[in-house]
C-alpha positions as CSV (number, residue, x, y, z in Angstrom):
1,X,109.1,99.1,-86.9
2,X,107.5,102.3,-85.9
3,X,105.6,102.9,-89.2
4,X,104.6,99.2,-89.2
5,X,103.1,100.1,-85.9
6,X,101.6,103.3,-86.8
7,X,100.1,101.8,-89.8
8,X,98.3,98.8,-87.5
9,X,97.1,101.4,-85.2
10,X,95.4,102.9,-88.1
11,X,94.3,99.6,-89.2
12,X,92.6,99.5,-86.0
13,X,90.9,102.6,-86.1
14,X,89.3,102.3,-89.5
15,X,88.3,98.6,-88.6
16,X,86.7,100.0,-85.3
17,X,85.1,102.7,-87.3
18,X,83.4,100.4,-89.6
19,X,82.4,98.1,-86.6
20,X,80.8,100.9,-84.6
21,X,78.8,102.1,-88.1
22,X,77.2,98.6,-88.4
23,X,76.5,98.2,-84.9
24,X,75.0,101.8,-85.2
25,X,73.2,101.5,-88.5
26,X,71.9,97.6,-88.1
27,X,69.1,98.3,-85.7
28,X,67.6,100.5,-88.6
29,X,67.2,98.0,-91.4
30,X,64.3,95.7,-92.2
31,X,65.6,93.9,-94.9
32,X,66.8,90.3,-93.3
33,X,69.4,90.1,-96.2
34,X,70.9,93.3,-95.8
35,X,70.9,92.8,-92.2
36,X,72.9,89.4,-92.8
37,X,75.3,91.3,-95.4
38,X,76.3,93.9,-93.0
39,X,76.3,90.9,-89.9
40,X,78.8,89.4,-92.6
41,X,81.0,92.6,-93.2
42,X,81.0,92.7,-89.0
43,X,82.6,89.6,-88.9
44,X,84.9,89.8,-91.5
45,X,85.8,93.2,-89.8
46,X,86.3,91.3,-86.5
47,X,88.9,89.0,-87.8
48,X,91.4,91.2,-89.6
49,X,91.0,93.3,-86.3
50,X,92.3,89.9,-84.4
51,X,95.5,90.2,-86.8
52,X,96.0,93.7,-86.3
53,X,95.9,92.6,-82.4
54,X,98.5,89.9,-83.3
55,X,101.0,91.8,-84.7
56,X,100.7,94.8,-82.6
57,X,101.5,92.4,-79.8
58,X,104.6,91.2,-81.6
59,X,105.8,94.8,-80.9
60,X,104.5,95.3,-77.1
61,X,101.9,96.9,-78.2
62,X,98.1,97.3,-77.7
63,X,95.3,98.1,-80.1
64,X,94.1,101.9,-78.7
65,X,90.4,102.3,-79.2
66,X,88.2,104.8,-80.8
67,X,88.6,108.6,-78.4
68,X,84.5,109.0,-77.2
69,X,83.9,112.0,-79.7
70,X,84.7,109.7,-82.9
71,X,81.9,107.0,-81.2
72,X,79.0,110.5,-80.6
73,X,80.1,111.7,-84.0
74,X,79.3,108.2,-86.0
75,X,76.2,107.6,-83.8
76,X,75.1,111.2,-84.5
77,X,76.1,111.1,-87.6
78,X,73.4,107.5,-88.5
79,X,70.9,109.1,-86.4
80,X,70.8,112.4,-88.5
81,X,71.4,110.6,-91.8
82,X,68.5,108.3,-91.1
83,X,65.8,110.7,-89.5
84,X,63.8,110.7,-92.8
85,X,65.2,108.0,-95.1
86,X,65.9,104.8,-93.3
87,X,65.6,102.5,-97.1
88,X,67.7,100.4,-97.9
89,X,69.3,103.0,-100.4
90,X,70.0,105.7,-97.7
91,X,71.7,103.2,-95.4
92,X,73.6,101.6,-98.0
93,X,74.9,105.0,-99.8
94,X,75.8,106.0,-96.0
95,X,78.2,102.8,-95.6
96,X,79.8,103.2,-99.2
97,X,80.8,106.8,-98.1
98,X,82.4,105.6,-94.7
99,X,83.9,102.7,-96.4
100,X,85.2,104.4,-99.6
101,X,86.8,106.7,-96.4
102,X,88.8,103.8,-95.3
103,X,89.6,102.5,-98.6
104,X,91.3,106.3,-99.7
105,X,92.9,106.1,-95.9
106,X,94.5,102.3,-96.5
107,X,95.8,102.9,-100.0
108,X,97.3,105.9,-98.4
109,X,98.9,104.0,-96.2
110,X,99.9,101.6,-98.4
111,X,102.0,104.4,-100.8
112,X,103.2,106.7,-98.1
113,X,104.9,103.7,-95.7
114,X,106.0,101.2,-98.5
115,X,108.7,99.6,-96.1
116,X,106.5,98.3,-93.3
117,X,107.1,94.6,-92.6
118,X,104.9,92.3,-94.8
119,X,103.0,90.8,-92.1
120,X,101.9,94.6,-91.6
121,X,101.2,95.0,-95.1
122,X,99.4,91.8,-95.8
123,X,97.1,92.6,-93.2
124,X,96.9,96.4,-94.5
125,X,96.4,94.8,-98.3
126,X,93.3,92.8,-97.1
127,X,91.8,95.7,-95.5
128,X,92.2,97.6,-98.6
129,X,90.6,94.7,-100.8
130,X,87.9,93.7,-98.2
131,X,86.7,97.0,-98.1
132,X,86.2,97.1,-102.2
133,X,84.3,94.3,-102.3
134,X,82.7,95.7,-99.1
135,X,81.3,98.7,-101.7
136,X,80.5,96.1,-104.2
137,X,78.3,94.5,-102.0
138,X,76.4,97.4,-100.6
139,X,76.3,99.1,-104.3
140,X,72.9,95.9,-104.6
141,X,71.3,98.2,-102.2
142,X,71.5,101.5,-103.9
């Protein structure tokens, strides 16, 4: 039970992560489509996190949120990255590296905790698999 936990609590984190880069990054792009892909991934984003928060609460528990310094770093981090470059390229290669990031941290999780309850590991599973197609997606942009 307590790796199942740990495991949703990192669920969390990298679906908060991914949240807080396309709220960060969306203001920047001009491209309606683009806009509407990443409004999509948002979404999507928004309800695996609602099963994260369901299972967590099977165990008592509550989704923890992102410490301040991760939020400064990600918004620092969009705001240098675009100073120059805000294409569609630039923005795209940005959210391939932060997703390819969570993909390498949910497979991870996947091999080092392979007894977590399968609730836990459905919902880590399509993570994993949302976030590949995620790349696929954005790769249209490059």
């Amino acid at each position: 039970m307590e790796d199942s936990k740990y495991v949703l609590d990192e669920v969390n984190k990298g679906i908060k992560m991914g949240m807080d880069s396309i709220s960060n990054i969306s203001e920047k792009i001009q491209d309606s489509k683009f806009r509407d892909d990443l409004q999509f991934e948002y979404n999507k984003y928004n309800e695996i996190l609602n099963k994260v928060n369901n299972q967590l609460s099977k165990y008592g528990e509550f989704p923890q949120e992102l410490n301040p310094m991760q939020k400064a770093m990600g918004w620092m981090s969009v705001e240098f990255n675009t100073m120059d470059d805000k294409s569609n390229s630039k923005i795209s290669e940005m959210m391939i590296k932060g997703t390819n990031m969570g993909i390498i941290k949910g497979v991870k999780l996947l091999n080092n905790y392979p007894h977590i309850d399968n609730d836990t590991k459905n919902i880590l599973n399509e993570f994993v698999k949302f976030q590949e197609n995620s790349v696929e997606r954005l790769k249209k942009y490059l």
